[in-house]
HTML snippet that shows the backbone in 3Dmol.js (N, CA, C, O; Angstrom):
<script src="https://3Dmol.org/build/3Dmol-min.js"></script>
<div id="view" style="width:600px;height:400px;position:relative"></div>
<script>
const pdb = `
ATOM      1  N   UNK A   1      11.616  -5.384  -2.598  1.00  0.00           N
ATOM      2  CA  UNK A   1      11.958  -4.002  -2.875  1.00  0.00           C
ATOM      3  C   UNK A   1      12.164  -3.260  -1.568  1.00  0.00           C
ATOM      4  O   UNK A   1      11.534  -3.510  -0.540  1.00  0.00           O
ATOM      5  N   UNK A   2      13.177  -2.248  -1.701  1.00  0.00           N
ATOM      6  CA  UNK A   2      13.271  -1.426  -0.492  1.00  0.00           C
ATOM      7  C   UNK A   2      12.348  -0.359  -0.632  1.00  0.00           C
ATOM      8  O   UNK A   2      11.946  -0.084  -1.762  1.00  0.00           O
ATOM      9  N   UNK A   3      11.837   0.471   0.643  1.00  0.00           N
ATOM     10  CA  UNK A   3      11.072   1.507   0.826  1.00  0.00           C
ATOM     11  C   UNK A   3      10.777   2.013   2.134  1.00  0.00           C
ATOM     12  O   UNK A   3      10.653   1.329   3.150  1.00  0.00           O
ATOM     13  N   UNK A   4      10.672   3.254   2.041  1.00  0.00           N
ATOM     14  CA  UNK A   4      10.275   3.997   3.113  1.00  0.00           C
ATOM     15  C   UNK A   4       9.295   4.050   3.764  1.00  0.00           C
ATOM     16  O   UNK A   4       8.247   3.929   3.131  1.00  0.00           O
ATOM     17  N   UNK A   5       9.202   4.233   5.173  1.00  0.00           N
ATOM     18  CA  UNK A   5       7.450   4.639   5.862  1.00  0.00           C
ATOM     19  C   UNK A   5       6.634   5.180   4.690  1.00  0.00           C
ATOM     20  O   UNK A   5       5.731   4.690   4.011  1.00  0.00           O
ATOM     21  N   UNK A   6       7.222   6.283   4.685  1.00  0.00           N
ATOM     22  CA  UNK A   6       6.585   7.155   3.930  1.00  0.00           C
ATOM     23  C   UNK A   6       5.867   6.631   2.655  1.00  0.00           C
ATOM     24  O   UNK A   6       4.643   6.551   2.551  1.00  0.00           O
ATOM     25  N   UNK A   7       6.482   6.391   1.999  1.00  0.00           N
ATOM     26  CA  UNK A   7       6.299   5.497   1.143  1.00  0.00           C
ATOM     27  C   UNK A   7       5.398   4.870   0.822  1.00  0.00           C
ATOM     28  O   UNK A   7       4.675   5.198  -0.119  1.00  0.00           O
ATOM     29  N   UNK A   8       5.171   3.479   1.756  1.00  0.00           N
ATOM     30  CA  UNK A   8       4.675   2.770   2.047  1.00  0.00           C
ATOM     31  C   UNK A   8       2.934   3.309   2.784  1.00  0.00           C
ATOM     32  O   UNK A   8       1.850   2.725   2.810  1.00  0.00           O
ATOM     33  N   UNK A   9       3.349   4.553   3.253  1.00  0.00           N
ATOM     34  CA  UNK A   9       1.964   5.404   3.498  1.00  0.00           C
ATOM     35  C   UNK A   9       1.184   5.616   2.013  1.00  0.00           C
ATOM     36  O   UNK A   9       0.095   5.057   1.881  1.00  0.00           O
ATOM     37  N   UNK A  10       1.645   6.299   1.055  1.00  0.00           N
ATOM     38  CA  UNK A  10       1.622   6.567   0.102  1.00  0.00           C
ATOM     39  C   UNK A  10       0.778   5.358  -0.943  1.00  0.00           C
ATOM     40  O   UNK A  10      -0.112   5.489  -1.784  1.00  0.00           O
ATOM     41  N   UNK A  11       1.466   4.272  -0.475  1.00  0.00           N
ATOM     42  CA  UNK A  11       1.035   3.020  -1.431  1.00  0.00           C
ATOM     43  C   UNK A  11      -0.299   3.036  -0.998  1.00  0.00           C
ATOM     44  O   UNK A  11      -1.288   2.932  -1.723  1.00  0.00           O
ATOM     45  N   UNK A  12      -0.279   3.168   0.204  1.00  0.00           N
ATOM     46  CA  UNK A  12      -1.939   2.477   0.818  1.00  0.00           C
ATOM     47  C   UNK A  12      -2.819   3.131   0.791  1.00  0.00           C
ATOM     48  O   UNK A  12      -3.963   2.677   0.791  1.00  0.00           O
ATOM     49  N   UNK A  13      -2.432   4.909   0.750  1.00  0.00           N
ATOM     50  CA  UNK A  13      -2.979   5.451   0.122  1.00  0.00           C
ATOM     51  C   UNK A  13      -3.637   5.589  -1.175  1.00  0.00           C
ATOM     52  O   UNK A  13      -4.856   5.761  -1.191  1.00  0.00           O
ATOM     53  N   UNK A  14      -3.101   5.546  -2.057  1.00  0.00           N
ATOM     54  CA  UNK A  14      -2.831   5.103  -3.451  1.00  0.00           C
ATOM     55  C   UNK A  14      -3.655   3.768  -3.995  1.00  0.00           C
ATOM     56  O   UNK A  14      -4.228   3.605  -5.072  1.00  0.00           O
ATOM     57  N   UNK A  15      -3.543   3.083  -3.129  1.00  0.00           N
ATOM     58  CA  UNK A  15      -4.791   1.942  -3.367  1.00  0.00           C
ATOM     59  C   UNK A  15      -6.100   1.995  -2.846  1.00  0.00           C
ATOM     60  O   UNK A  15      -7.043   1.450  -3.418  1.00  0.00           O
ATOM     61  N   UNK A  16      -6.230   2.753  -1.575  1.00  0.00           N
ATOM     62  CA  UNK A  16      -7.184   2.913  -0.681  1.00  0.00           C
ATOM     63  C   UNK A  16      -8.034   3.916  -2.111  1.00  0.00           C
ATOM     64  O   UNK A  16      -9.035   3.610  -2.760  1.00  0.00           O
ATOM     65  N   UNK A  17      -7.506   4.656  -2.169  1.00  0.00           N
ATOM     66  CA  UNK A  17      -8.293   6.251  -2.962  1.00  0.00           C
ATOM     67  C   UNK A  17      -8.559   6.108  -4.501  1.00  0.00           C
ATOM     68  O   UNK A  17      -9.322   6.762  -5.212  1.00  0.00           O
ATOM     69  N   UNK A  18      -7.765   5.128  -4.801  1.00  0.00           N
ATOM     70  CA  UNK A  18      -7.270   5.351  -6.421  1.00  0.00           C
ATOM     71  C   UNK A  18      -8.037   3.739  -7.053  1.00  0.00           C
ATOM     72  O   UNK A  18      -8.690   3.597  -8.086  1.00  0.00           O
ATOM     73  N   UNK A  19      -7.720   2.831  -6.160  1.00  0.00           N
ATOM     74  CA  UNK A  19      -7.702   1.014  -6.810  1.00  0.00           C
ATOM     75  C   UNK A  19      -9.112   0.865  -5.438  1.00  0.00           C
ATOM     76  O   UNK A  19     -10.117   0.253  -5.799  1.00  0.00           O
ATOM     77  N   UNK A  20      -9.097   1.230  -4.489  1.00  0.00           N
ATOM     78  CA  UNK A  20     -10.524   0.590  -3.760  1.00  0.00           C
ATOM     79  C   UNK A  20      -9.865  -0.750  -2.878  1.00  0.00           C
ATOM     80  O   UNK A  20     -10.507  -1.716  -2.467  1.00  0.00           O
ATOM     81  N   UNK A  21      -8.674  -0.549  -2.751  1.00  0.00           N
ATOM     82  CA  UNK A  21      -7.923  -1.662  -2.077  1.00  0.00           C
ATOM     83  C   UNK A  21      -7.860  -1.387  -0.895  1.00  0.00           C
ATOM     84  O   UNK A  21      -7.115  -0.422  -0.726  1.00  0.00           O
ATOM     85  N   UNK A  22      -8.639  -2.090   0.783  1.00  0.00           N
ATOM     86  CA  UNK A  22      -7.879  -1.399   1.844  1.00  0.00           C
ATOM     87  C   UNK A  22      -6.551  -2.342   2.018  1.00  0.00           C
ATOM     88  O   UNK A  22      -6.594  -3.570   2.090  1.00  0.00           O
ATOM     89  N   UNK A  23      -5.717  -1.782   2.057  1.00  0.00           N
ATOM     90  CA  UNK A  23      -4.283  -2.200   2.765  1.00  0.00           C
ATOM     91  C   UNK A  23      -3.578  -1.823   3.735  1.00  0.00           C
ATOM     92  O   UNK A  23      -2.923  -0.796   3.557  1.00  0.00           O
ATOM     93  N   UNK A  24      -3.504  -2.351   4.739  1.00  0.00           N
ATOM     94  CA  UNK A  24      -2.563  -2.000   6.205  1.00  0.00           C
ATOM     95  C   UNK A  24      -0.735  -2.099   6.216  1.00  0.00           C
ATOM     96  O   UNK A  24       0.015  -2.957   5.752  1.00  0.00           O
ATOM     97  N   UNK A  25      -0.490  -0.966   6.873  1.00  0.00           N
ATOM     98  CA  UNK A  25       1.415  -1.471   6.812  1.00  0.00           C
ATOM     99  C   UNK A  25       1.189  -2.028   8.331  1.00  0.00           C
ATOM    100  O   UNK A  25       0.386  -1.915   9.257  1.00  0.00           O
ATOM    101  N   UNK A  26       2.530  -2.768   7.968  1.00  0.00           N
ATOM    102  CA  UNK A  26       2.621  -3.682   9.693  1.00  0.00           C
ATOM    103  C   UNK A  26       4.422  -3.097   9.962  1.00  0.00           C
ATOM    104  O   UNK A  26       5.386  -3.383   9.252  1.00  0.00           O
ATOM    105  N   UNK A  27       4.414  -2.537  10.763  1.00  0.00           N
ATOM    106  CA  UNK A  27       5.956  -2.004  10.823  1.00  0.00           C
ATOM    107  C   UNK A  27       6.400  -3.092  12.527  1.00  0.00           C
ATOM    108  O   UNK A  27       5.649  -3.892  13.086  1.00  0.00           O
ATOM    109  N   UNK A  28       7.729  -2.728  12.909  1.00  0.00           N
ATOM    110  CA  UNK A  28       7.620  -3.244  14.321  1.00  0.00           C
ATOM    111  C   UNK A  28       7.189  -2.736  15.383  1.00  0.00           C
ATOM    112  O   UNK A  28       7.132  -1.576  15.792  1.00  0.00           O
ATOM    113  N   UNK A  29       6.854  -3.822  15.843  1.00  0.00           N
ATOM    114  CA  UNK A  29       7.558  -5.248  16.474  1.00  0.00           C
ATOM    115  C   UNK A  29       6.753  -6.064  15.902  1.00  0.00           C
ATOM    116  O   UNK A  29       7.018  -7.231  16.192  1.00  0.00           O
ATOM    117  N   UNK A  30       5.709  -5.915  15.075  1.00  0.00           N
ATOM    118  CA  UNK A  30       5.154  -7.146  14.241  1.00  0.00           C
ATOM    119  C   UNK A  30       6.401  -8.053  13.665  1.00  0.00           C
ATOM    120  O   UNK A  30       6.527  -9.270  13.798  1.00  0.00           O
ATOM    121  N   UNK A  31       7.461  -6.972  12.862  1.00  0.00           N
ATOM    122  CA  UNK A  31       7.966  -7.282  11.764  1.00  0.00           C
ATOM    123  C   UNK A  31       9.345  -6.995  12.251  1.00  0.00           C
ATOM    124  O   UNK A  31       9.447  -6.189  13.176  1.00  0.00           O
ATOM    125  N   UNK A  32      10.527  -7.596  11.711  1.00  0.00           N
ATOM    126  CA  UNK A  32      11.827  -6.954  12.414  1.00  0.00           C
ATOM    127  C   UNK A  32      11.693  -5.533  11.523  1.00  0.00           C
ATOM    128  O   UNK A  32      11.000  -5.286  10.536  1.00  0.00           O
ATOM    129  N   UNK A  33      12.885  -4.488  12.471  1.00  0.00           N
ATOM    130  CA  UNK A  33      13.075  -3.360  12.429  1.00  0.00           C
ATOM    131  C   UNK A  33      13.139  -2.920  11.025  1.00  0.00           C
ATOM    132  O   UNK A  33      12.494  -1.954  10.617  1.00  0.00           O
ATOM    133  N   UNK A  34      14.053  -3.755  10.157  1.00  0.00           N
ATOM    134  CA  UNK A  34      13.834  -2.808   8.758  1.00  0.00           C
ATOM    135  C   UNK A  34      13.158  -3.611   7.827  1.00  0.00           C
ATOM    136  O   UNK A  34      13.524  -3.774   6.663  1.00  0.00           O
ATOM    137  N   UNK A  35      11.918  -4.238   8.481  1.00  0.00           N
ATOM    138  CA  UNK A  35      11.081  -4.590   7.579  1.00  0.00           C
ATOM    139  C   UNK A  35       9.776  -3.867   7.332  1.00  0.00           C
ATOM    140  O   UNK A  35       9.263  -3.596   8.418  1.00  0.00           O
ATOM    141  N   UNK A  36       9.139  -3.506   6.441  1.00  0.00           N
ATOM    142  CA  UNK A  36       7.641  -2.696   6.259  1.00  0.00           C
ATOM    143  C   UNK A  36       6.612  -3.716   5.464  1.00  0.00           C
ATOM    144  O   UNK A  36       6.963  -4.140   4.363  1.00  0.00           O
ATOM    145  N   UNK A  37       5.854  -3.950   5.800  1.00  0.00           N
ATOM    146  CA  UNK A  37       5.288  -5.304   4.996  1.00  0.00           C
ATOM    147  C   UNK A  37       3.632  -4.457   5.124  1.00  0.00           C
ATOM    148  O   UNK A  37       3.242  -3.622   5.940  1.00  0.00           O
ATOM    149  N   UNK A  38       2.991  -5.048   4.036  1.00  0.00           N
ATOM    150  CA  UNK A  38       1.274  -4.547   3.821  1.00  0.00           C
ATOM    151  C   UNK A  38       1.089  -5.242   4.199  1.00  0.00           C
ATOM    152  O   UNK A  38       1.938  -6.125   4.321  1.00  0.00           O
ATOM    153  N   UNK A  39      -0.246  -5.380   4.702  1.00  0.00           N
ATOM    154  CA  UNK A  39      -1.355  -6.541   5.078  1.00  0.00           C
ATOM    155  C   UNK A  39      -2.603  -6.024   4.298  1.00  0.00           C
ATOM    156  O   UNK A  39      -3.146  -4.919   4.328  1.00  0.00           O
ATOM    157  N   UNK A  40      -2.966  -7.418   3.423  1.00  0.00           N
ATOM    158  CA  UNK A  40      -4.506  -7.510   2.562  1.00  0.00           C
ATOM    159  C   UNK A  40      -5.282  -8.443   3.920  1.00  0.00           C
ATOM    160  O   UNK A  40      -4.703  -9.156   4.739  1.00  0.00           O
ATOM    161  N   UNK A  41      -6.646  -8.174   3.822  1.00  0.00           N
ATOM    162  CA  UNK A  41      -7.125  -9.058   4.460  1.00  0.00           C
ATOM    163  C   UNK A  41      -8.377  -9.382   3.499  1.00  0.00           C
ATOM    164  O   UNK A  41      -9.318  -8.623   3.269  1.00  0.00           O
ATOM    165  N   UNK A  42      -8.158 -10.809   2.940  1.00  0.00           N
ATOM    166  CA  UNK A  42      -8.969 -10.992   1.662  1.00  0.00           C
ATOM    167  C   UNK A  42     -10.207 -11.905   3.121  1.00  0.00           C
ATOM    168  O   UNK A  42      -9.897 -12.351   4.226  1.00  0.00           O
ATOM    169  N   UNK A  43     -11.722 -11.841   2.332  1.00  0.00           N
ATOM    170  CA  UNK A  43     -12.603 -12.857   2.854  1.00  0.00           C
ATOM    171  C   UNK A  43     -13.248 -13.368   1.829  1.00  0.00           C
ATOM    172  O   UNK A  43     -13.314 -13.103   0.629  1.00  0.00           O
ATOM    173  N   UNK A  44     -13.917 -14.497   2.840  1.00  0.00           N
ATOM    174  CA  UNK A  44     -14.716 -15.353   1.967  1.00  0.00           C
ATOM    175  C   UNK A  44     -15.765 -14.936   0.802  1.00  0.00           C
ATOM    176  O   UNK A  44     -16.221 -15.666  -0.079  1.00  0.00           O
ATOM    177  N   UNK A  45     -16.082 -13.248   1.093  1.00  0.00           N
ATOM    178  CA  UNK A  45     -16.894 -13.081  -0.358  1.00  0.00           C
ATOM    179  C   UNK A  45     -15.913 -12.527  -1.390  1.00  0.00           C
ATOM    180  O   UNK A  45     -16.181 -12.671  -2.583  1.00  0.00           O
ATOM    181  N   UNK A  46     -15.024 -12.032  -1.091  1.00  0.00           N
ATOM    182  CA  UNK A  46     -13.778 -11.807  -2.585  1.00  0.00           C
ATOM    183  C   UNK A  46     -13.935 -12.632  -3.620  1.00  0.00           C
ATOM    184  O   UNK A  46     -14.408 -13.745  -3.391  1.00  0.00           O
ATOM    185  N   UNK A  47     -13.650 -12.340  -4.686  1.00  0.00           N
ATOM    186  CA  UNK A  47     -13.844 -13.274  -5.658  1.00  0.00           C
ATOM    187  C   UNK A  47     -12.323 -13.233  -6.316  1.00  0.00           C
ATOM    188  O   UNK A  47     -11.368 -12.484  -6.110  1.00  0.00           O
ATOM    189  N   UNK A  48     -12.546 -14.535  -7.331  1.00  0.00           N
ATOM    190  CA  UNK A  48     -11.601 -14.403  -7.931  1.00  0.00           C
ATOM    191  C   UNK A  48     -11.153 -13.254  -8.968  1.00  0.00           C
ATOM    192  O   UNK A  48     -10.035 -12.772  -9.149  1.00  0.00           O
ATOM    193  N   UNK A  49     -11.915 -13.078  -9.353  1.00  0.00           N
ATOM    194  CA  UNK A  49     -11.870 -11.448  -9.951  1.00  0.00           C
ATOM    195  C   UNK A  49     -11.222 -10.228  -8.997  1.00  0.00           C
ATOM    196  O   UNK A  49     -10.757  -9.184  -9.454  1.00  0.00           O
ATOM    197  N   UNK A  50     -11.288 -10.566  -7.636  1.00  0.00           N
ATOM    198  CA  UNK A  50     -10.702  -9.458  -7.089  1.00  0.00           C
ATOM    199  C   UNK A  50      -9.461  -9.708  -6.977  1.00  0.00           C
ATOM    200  O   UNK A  50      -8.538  -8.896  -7.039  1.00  0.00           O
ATOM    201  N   UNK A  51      -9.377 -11.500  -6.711  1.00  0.00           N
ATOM    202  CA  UNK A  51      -7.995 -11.596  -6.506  1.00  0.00           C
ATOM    203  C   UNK A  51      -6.866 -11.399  -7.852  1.00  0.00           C
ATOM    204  O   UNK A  51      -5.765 -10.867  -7.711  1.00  0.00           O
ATOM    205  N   UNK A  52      -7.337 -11.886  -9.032  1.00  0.00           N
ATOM    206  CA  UNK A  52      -6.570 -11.217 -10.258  1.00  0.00           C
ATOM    207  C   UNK A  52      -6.460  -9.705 -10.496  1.00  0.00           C
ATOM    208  O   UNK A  52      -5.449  -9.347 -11.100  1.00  0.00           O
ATOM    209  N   UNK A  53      -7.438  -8.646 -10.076  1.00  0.00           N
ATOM    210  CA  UNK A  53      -7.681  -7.076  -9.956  1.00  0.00           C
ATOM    211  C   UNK A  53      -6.695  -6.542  -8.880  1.00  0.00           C
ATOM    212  O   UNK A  53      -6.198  -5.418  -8.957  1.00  0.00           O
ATOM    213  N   UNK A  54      -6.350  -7.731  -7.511  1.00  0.00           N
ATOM    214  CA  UNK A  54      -5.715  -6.941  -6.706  1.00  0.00           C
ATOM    215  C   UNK A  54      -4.344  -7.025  -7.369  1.00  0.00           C
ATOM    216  O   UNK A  54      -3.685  -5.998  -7.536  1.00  0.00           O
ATOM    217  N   UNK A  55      -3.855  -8.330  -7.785  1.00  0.00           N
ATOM    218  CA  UNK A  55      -2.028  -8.694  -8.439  1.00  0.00           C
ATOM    219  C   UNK A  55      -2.057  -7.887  -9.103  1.00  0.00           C
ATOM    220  O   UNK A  55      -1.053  -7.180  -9.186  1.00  0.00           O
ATOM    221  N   UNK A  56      -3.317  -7.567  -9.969  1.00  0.00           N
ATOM    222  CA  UNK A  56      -2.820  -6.390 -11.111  1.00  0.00           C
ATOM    223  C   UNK A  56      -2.342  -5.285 -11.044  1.00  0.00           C
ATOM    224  O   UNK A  56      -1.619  -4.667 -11.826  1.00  0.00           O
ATOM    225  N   UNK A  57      -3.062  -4.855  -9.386  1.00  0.00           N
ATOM    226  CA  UNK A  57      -2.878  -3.336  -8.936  1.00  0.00           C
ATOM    227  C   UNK A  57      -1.983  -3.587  -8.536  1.00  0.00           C
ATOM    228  O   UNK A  57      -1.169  -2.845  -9.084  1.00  0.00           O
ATOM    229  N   UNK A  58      -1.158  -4.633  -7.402  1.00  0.00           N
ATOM    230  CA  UNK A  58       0.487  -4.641  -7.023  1.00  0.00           C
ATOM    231  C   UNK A  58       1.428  -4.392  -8.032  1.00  0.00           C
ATOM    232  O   UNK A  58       2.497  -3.840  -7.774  1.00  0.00           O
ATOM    233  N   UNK A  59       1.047  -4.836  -9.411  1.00  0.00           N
ATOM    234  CA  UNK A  59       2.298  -4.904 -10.261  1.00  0.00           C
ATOM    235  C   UNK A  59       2.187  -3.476 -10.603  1.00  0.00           C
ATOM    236  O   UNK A  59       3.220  -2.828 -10.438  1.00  0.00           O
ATOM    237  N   UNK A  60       0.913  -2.702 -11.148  1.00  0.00           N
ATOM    238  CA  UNK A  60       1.125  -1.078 -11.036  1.00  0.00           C
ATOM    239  C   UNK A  60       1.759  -0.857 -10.041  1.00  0.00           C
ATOM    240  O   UNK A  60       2.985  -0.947 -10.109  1.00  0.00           O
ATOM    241  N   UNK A  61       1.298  -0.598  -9.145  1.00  0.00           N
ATOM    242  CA  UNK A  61       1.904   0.041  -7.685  1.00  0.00           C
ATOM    243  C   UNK A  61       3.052  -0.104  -7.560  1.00  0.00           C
ATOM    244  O   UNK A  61       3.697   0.882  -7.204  1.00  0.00           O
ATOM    245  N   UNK A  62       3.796  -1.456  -7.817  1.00  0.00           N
ATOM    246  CA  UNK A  62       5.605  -1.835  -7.929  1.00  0.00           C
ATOM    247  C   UNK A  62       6.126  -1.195  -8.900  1.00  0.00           C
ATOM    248  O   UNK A  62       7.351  -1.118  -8.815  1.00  0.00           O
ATOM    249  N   UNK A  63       5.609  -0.643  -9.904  1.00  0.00           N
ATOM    250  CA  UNK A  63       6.364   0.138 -11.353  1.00  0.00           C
ATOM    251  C   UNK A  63       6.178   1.506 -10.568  1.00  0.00           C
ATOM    252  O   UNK A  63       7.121   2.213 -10.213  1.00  0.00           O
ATOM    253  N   UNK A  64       5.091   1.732 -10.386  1.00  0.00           N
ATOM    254  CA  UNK A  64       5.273   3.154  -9.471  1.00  0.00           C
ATOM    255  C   UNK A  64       6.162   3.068  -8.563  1.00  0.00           C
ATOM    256  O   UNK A  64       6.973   3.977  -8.744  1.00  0.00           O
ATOM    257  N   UNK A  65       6.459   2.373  -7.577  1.00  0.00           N
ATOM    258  CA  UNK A  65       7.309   2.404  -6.883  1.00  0.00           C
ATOM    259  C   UNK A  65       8.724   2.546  -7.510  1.00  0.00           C
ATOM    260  O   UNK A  65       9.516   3.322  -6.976  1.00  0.00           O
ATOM    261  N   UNK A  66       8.941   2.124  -8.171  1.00  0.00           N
ATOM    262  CA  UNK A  66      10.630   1.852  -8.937  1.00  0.00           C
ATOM    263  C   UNK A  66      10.232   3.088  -9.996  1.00  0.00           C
ATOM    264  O   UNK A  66      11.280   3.627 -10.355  1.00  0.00           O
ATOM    265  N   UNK A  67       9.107   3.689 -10.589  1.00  0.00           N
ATOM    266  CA  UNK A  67       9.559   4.442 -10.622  1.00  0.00           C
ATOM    267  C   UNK A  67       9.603   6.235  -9.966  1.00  0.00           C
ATOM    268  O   UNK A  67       9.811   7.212 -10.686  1.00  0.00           O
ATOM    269  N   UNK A  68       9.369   6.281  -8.578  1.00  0.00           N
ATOM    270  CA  UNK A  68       9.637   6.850  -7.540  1.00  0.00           C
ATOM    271  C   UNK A  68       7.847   7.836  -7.639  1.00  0.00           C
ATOM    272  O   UNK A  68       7.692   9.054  -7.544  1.00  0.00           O
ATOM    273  N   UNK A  69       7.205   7.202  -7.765  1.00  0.00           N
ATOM    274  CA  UNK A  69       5.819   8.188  -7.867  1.00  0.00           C
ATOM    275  C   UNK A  69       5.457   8.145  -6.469  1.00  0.00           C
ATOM    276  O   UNK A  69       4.527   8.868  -6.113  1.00  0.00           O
ATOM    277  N   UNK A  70       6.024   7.435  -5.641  1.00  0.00           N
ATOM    278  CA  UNK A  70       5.062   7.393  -3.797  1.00  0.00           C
ATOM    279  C   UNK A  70       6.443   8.162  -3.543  1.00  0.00           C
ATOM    280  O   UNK A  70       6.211   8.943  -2.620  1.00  0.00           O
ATOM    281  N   UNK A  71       7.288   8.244  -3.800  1.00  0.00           N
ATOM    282  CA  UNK A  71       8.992   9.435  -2.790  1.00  0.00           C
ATOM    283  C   UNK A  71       8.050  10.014  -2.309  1.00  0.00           C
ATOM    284  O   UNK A  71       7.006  10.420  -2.820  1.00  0.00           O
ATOM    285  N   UNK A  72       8.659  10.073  -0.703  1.00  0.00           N
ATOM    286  CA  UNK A  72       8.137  11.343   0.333  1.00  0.00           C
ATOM    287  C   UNK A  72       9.066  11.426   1.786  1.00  0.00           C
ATOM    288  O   UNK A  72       9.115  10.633   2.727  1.00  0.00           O
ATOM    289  N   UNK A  73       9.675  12.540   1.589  1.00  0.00           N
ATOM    290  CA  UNK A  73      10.144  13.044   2.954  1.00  0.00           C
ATOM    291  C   UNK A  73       9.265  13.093   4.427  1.00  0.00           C
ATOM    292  O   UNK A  73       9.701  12.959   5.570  1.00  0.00           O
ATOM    293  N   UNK A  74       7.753  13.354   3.928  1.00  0.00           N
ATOM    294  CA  UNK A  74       6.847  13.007   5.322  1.00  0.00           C
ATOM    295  C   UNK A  74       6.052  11.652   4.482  1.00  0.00           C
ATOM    296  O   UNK A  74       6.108  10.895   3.514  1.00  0.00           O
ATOM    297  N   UNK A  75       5.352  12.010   5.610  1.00  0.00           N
ATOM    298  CA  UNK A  75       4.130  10.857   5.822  1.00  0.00           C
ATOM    299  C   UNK A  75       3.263  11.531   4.710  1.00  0.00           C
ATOM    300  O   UNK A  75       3.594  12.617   4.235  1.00  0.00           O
ATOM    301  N   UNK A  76       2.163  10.870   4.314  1.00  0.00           N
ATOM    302  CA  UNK A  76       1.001  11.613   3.777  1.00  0.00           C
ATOM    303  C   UNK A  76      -0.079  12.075   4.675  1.00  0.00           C
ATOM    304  O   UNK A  76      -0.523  11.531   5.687  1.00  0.00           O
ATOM    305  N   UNK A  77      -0.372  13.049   4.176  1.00  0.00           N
ATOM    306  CA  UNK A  77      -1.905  13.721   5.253  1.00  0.00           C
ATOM    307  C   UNK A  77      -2.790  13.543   3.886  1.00  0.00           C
ATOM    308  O   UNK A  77      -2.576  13.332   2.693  1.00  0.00           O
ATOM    309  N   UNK A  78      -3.814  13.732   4.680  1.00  0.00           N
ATOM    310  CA  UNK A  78      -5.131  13.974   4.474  1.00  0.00           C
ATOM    311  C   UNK A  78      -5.918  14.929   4.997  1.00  0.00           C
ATOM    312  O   UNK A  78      -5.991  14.970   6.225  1.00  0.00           O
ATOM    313  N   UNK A  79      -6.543  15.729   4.342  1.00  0.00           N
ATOM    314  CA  UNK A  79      -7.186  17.046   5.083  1.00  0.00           C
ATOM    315  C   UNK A  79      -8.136  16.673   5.202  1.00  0.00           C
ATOM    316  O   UNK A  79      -8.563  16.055   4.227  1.00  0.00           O
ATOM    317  N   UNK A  80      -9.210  16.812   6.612  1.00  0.00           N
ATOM    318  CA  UNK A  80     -10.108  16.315   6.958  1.00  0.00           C
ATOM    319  C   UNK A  80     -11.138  17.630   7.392  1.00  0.00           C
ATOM    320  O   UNK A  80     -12.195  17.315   7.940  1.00  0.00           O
ATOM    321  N   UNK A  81     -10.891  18.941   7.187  1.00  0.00           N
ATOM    322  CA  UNK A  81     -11.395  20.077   7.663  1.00  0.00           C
ATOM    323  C   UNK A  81     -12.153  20.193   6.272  1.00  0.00           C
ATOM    324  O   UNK A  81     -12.920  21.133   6.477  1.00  0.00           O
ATOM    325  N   UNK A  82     -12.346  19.793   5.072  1.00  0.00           N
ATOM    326  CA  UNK A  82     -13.301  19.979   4.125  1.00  0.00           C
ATOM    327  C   UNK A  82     -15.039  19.668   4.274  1.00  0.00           C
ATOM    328  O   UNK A  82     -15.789  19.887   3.323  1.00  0.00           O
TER     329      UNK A  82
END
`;
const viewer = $3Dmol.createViewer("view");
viewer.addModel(pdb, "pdb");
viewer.setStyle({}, {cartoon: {color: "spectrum"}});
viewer.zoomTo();
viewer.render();
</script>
């Protein structure tokens, strides 16, 4: 799927706050220029339960995506002055 920074802020957001997922974007020079890719970093205590809980949350997150619920002209903030 195609997508934006922004976007892609949004997702990780969105999992971070919403699903309990941390997820990292890797933009370049990790990755060529118009690539945006997440990074999971699963460990040895994950279970399989997380790993069926996390596919589940990608396939939400991909319907959200297609159907435009992360669109954003900026980045996302977070207010941290609360």
């Amino acid at each position: 799927m195609e997508g934006t920074l922004a976007e892609a802020t949004n997702i990780t957001f969105d999992m971070r706050e919403n699903y309990n997922i941390f997820c990292s974007i890797v933009v370049y020079p990790v990755v060529p220029k118009d690539v945006i890719m997440l990074r999971l970093i699963p460990t040895a205590v994950h279970t399989l339960e997380d790993v069926a809980y996390t596919i589940e949350t990608f396939k939400t997150v991909q319907e959200g995506l297609r159907e435009g619920k992360y669109k954003a002209e900026d980045l996302a903030k977070v207010d941290t002055d609360q």
